[in-house]
VEXDREN-2710 file (C-alpha; in Angstrom, 1 decimal):
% VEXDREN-2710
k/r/px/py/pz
1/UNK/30.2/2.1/-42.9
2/UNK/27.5/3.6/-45.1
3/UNK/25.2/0.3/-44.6
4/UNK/25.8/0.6/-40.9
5/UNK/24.6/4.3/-40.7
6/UNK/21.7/3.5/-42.6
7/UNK/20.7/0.4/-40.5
8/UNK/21.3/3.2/-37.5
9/UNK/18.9/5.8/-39.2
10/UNK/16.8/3.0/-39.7
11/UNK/16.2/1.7/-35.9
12/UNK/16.1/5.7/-34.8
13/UNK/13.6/6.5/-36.9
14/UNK/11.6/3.5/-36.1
15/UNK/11.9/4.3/-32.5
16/UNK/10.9/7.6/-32.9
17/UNK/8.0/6.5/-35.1
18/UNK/6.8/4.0/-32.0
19/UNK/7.4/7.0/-29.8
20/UNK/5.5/9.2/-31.5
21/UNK/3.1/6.2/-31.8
22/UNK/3.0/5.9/-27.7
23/UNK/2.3/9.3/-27.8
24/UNK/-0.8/10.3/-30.0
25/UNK/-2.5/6.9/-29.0
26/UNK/-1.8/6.9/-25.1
27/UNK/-2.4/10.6/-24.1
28/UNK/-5.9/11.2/-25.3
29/UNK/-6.8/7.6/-24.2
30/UNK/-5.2/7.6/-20.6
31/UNK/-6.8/11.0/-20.2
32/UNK/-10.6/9.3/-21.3
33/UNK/-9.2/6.1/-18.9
34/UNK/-8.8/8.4/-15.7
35/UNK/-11.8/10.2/-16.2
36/UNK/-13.6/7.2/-16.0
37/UNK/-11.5/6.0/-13.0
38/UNK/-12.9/9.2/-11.6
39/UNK/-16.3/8.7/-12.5
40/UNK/-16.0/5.2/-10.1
41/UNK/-14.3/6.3/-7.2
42/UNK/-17.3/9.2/-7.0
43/UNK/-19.6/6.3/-7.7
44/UNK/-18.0/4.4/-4.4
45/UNK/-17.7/7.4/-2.3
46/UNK/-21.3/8.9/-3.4
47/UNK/-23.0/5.6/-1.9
48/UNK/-20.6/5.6/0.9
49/UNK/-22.1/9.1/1.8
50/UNK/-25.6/7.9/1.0
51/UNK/-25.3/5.1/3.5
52/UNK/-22.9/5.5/5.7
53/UNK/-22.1/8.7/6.2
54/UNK/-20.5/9.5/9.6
55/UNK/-19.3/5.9/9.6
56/UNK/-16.0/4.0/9.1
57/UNK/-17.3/2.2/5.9
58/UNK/-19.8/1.3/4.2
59/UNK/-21.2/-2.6/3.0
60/UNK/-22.1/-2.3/-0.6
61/UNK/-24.3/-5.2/-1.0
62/UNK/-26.5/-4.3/2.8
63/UNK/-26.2/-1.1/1.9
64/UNK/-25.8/-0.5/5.7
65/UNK/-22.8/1.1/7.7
66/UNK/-20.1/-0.6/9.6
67/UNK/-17.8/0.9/11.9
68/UNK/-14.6/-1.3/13.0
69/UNK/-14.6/-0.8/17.0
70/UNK/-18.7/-0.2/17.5
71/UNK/-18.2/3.9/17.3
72/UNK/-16.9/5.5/14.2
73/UNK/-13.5/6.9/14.0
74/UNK/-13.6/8.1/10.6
75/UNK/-12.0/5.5/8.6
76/UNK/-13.2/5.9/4.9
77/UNK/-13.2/10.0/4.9
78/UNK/-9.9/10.1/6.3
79/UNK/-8.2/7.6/4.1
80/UNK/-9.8/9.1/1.4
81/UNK/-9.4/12.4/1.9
82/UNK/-6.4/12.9/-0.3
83/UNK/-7.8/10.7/-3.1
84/UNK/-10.4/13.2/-3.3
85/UNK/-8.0/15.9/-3.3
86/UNK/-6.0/14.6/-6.2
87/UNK/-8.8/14.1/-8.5
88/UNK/-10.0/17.6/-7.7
89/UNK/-13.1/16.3/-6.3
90/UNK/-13.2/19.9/-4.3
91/UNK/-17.0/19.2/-3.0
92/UNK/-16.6/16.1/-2.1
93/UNK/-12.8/16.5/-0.4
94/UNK/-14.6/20.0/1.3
95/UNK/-17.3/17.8/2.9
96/UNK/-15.5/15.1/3.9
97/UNK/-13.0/17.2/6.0
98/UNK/-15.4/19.1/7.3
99/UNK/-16.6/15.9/8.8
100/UNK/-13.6/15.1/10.2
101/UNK/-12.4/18.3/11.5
102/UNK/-16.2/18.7/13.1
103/UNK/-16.5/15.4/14.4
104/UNK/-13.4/13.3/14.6
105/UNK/-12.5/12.8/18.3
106/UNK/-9.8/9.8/19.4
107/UNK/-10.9/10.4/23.6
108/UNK/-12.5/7.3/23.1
109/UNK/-12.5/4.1/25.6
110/UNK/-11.7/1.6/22.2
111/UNK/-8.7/-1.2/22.1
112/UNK/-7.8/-0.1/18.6
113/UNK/-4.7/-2.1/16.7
114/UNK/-1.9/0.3/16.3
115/UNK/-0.7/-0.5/12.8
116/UNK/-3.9/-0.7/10.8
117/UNK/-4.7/2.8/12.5
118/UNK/-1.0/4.0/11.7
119/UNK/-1.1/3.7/8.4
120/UNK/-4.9/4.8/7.5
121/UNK/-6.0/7.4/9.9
122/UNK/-2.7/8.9/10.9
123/UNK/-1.3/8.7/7.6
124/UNK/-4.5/9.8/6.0
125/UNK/-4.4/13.0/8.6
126/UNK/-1.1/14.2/7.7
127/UNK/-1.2/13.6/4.1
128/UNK/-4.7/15.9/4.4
129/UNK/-2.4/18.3/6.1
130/UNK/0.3/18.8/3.9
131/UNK/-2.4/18.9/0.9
132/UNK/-4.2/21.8/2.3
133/UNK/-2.7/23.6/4.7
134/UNK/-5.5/22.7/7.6
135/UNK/-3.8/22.8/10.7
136/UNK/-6.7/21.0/12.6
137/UNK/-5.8/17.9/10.6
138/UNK/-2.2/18.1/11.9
139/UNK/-3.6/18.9/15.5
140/UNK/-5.6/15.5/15.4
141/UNK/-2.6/13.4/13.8
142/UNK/-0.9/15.1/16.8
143/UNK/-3.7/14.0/19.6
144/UNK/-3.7/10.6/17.8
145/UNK/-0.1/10.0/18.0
146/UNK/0.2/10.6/21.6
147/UNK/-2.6/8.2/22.2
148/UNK/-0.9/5.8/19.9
149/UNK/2.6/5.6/22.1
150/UNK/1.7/3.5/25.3
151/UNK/1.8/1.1/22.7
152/UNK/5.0/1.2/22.5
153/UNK/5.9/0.4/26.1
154/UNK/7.2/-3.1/26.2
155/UNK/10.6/-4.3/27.2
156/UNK/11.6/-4.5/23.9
157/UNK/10.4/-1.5/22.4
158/UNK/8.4/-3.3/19.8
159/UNK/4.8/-2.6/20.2
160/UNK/1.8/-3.7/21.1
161/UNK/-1.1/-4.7/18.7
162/UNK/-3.8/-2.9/20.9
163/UNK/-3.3/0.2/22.6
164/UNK/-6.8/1.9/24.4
165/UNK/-6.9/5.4/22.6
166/UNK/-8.3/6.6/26.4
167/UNK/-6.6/4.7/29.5
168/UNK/-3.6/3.8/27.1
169/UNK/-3.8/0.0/27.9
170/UNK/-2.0/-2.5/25.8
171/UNK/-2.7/-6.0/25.4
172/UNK/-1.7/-9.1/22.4
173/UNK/2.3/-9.3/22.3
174/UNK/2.3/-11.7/20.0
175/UNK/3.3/-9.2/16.5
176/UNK/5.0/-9.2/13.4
177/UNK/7.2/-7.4/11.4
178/UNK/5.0/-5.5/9.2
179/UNK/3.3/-4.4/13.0
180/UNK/6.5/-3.3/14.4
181/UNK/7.9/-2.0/11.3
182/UNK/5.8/0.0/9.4
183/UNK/5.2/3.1/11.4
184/UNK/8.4/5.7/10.9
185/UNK/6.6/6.8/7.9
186/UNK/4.0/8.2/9.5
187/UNK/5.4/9.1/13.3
188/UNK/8.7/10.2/11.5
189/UNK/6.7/12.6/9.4
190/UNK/4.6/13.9/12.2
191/UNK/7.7/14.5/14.4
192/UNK/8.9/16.8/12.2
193/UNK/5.9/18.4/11.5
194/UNK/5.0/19.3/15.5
195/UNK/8.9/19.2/16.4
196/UNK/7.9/16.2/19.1
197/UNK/11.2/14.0/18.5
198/UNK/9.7/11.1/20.7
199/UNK/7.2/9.9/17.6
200/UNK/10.5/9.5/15.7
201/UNK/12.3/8.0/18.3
202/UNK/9.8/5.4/19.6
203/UNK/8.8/4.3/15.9
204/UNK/12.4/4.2/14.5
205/UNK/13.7/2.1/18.1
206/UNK/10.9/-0.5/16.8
207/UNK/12.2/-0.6/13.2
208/UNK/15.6/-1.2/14.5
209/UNK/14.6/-3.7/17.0
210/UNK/13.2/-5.6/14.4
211/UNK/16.0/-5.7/12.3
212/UNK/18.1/-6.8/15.3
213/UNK/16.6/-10.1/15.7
214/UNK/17.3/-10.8/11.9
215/UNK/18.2/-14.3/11.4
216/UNK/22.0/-15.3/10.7
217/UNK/21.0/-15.7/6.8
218/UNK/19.9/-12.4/7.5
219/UNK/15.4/-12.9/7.3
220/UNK/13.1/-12.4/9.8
221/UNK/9.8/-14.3/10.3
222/UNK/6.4/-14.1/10.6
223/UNK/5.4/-13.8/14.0
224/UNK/7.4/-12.3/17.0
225/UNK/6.9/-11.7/20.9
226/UNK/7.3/-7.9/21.7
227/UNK/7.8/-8.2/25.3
228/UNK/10.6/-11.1/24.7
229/UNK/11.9/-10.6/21.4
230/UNK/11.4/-14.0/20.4
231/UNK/10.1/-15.1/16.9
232/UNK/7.3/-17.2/17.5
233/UNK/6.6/-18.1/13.5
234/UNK/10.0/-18.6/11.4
235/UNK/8.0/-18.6/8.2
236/UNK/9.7/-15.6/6.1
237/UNK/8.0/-14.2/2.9
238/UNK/7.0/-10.7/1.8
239/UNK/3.6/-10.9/1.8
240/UNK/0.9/-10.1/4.4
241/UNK/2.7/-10.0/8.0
242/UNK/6.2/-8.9/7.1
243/UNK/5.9/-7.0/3.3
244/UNK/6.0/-3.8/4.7
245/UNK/8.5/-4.0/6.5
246/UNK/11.0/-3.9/3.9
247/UNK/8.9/-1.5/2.5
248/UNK/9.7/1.0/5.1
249/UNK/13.4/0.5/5.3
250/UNK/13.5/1.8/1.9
251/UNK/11.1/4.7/1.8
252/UNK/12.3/6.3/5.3
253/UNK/15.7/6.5/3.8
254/UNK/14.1/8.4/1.3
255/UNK/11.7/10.5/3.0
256/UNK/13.9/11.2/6.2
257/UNK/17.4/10.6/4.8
258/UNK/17.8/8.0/7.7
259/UNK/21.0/6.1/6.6
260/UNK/20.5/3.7/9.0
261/UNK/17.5/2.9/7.2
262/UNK/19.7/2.4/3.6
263/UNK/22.0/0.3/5.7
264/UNK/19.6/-2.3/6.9
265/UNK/18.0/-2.0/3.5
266/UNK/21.2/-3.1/2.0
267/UNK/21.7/-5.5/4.5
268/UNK/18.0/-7.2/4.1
269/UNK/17.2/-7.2/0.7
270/UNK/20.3/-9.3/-0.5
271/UNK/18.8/-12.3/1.4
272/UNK/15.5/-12.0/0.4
273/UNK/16.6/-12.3/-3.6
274/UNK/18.9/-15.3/-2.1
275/UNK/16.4/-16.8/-0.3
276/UNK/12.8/-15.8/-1.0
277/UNK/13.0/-15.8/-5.1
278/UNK/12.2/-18.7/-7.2
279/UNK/12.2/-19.4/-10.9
280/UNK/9.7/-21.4/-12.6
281/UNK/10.7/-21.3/-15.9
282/UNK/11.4/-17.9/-17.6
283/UNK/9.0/-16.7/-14.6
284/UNK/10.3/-14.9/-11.4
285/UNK/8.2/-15.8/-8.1
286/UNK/8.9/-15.0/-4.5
287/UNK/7.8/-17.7/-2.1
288/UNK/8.6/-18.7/1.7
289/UNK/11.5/-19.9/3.7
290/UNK/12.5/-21.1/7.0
291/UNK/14.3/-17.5/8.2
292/UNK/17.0/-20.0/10.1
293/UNK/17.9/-22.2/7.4
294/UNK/16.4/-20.2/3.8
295/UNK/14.6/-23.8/3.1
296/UNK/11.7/-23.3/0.5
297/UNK/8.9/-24.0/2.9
298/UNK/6.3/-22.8/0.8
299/UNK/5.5/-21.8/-2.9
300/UNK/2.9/-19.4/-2.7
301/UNK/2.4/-15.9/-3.4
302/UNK/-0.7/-13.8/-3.4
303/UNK/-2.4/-10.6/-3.7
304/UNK/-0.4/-9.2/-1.0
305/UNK/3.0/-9.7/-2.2
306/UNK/2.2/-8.1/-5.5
307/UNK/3.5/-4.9/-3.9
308/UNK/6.8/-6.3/-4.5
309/UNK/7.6/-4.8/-8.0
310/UNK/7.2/-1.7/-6.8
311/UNK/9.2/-1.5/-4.5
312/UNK/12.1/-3.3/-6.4
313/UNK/11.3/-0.5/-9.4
314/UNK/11.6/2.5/-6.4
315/UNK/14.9/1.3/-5.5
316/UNK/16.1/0.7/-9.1
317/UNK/15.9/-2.8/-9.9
318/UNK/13.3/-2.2/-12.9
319/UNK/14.7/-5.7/-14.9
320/UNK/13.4/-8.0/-11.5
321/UNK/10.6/-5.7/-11.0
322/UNK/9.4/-6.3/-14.9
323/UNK/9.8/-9.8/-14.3
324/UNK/8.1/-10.2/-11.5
325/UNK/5.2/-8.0/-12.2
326/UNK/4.7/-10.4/-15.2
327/UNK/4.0/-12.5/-12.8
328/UNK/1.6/-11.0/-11.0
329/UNK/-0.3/-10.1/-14.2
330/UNK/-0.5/-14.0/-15.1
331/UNK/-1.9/-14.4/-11.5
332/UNK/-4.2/-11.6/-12.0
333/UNK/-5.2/-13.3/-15.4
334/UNK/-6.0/-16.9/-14.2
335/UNK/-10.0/-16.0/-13.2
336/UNK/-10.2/-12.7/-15.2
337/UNK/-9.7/-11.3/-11.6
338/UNK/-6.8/-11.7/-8.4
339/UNK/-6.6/-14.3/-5.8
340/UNK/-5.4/-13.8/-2.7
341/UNK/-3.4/-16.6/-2.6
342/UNK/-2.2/-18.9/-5.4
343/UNK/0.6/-22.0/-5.5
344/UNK/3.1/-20.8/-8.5
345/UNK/4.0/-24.6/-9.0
346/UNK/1.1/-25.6/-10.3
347/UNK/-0.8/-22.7/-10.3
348/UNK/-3.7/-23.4/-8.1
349/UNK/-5.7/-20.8/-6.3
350/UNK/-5.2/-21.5/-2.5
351/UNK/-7.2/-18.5/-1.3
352/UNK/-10.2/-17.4/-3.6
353/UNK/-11.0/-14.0/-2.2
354/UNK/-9.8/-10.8/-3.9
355/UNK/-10.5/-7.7/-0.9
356/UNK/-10.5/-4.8/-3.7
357/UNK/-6.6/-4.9/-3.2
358/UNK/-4.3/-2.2/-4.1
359/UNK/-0.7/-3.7/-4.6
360/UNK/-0.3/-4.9/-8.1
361/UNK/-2.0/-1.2/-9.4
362/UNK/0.3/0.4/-7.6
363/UNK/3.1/-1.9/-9.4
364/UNK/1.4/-0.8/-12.5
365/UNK/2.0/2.6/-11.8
366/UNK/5.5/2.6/-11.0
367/UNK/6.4/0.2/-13.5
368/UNK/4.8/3.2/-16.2
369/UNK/6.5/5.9/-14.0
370/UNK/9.8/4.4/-14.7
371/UNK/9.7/3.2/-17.9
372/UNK/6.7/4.7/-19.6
373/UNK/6.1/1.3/-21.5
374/UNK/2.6/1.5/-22.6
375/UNK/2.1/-1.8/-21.7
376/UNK/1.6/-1.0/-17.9
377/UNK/-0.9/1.2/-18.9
378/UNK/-2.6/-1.8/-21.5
379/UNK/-2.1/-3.7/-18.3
380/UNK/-3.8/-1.3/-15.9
381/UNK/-6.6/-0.8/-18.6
382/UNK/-7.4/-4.9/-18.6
383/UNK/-7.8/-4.7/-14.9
384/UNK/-9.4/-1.9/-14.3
385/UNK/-11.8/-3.1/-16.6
386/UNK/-12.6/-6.6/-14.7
387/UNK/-12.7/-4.7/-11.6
388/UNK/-15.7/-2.8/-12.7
389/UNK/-17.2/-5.9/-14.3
390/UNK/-16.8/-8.5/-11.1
391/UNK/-17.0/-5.8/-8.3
392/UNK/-19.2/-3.2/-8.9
393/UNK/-22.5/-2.9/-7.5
394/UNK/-25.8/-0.6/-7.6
395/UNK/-24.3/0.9/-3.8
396/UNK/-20.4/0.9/-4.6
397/UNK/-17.9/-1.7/-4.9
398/UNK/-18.1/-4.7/-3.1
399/UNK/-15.1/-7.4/-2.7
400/UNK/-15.4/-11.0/-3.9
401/UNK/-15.5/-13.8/-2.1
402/UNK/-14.7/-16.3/-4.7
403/UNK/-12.9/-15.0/-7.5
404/UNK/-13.4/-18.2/-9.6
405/UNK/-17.6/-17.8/-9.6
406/UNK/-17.5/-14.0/-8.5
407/UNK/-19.4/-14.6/-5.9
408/UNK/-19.5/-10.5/-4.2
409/UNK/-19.0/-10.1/-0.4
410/UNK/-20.6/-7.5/1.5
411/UNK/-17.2/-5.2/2.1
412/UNK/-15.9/-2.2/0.8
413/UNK/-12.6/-1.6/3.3
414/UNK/-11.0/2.1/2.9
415/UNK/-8.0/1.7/1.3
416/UNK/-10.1/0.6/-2.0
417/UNK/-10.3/4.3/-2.1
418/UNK/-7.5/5.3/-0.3
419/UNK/-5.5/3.1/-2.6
420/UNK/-7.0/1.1/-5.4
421/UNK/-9.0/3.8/-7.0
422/UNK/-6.3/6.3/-6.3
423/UNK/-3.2/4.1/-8.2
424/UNK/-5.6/3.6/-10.9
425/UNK/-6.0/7.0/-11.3
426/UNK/-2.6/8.0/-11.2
427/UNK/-1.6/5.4/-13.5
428/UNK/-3.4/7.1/-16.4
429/UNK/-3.6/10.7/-15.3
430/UNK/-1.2/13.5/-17.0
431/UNK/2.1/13.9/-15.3
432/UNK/1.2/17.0/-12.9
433/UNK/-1.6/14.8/-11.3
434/UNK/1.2/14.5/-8.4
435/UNK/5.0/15.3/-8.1
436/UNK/5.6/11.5/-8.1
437/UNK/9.8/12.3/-7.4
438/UNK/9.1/14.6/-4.5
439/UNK/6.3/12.5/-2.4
440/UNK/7.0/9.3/-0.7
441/UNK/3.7/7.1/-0.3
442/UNK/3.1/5.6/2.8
443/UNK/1.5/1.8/2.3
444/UNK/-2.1/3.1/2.4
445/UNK/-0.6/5.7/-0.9
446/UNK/-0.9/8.5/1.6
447/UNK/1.7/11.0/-0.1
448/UNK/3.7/12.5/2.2
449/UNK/6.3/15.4/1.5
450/UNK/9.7/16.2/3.1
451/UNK/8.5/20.2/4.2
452/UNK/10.7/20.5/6.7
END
């Protein structure tokens, strides 16, 4: 009995010893580690004002502007906007919505695509909102969503992938799910803050109509008609195309407390573990599958898909979400630097660009959220440290487009500060940074809070 106390004492002191360890070596270090994160977002966003101020983005390498539709709506100070706000940039986050409460207009005769503008601008608008306070952000998130719903106005309810922010014209049926699913975030959350239920009504109808035309295995493809309902690619994955879908089902159950967004949660997520997950080895991947008959069609998996482990760690599953972020991290450490798109068999890069992507940062982070393990942060640390080295440039940070000879491509897109720079940040800044518990990020990290 003695012996066994003692071997007890033993393994508690040593725990608290590595604790205390964890402690007095990660605090000051993390703290120097998001400073410097810090110092590179203002490097990116210092440039982007320099050259392409008033613009939707800026090209690093040109150092010229580039706006997505020929007339600027905005893009980088509005997806940025809260970025700036949480690392206290209070100069930079005044001037930038200044800009957009001064010059932002959406009465604009532009096909834009529904989704990418979902997520970014009205995302980026209500987040800005519920940061400050500034009711012109909410009254342009409200314009914008009213210009955004024609596109909901098929047979099905799914929506269209271009909607005319002026005449309201729609055009390209053929969607997918991350398109049709990934918008109650954002139109839930703006219903409830202007009391308009039809934003939550139309977005949610689309979520649900999406589920609906599940497969018997219970996966839904890549491709779908809206005006038909018919899947027009039965490839099934997570990763670019359907990802955040799933995504969605699990964070508007815990932003709206829909529970018809837990049940088809519950009722997706099985099949994708049955279907989607592979095992090489010790190593967890998740690779494609006919949706019909869950026959391994493909074994790839990519930058996009890295998003996975955070989600799995959101919704509890922290052992598959270790594993799998593993995997990612072995990905990541291939070329010193992340593919797009690699083949986990034989672990050959398919698709050699890396776009400044956000998803296995923000994996980091909520990996260290959950289980403070200083590795995350070790593991944050290495990449932040090759993204400096392979992407930054004299004007900002430019994307690569070959990640085996680093050869740099002349685009810096938003949500490298909306969301790259941002999950760095957080990943090594003190715990009050942001009320991670009591904020559900939409897929561009746009925090939104339940205020109502």
């Amino acid at each position: 009995m003695l012996a066994k106390a003692r071997a007890i004492a033993a393994v508690s002191l040593t725990l608290l010893s590595f604790s205390a360890c964890m402690k007095s070596r990660d605090d000051p270090h993390a703290r120097e580690m998001a400073e410097r994160v810090k110092s590179e977002l203002q490097h990116a966003w210092n440039n982007y004002e320099r050259y392409a101020w008033g613009h939707d983005a800026l090209k690093p390498l040109s150092k010229a502007p580039h706006d997505w539709y020929g007339q600027s709506l905005l893009m980088t100070p509005v997806d940025a906007l809260d970025t700036l706000i949480l690392m206290k940039l209070d100069s930079e986050a005044a001037k930038a919505r200044n800009l957009i409460v001064g010059e932002l207009s959406f009465d604009r005769d532009i096909s834009v695509k529904n989704f990418e503008i979902t997520i970014r601008l009205l995302g980026g608008l209500l987040s800005g909102y519920q940061l400050t306070g500034d009711k012109r952000l909410l009254d342009l998130a409200d314009d914008l969503g009213t210009r955004l719903l024609p596109a909901f106005n098929s047979p099905t309810g799914l929506p269209y992938v271009f909607v005319n922010l002026r005449t309201g014209e729609v055009r390209n049926p053929i969607s997918n799910p991350a398109e049709t699913g990934t918008l109650l975030l954002e139109f839930g959350t703006l219903s409830k803050l202007t009391g308009k239920p039809i934003f939550y009504d139309k977005a949610k109808r689309a979520l649900v109509e999406t589920y609906k035309r599940r497969s018997s295995i219970g996966l839904v493809g890549a491709g779908i008609n809206v005006e038909t309902g018919a899947w027009t690619d039965n490839d099934s994955n997570i990763s670019g195309g359907i990802d955040s879908y799933y995504e969605y089902l699990w964070k508007c159950w815990l932003l709206f407390g829909d529970k018809d967004c837990l049940e088809m949660w519950n009722e997706s997520i099985p099949a994708v573990h049955q279907y989607l997950a592979d095992k090489t080895g010790d190593e967890l991947w998740y690779g494609h599958a006919d949706m019909a008959t869950g026959q391994r069609t493909e074994t790839t998996y990519g930058a996009l898909d890295a998003f996975f482990p955070a989600l799995l760690a959101l919704s509890g599953d922290i052992p598959r979400a270790r594993r799998l972020q593993a995997s990612s991290f072995k990905m990541w450490n291939l070329h010193g630097i992340e593919p797009e798109v690699i083949d986990y068999k034989t672990m050959r890069v398919v698709a050699t660009t890396y776009h400044l992507r956000p998803e296995i940062v923000e994996s980091t982070y909520y990996l260290h959220h959950y289980t403070r393990d200083r590795q995350y942060r070790d593991m944050g640390e290495k990449m932040f440290n090759d993204f400096v080295k392979y992407c930054r440039t004299e004007a900002g940070y430019a994307a690569l487009s070959d990640i085996v000879n680093k050869t740099q491509r002349d685009e810096m897109e938003s949500f490298a500060l909306a969301e790259t720079f941002k999950y760095f940040y957080l990943l090594f800044a003190p715990p009050g940074a942001i009320d991670f518990d009591h904020v559900v990020f939409n897929t561009e990290a746009h925090p939104l809070r339940r205020t109502w």
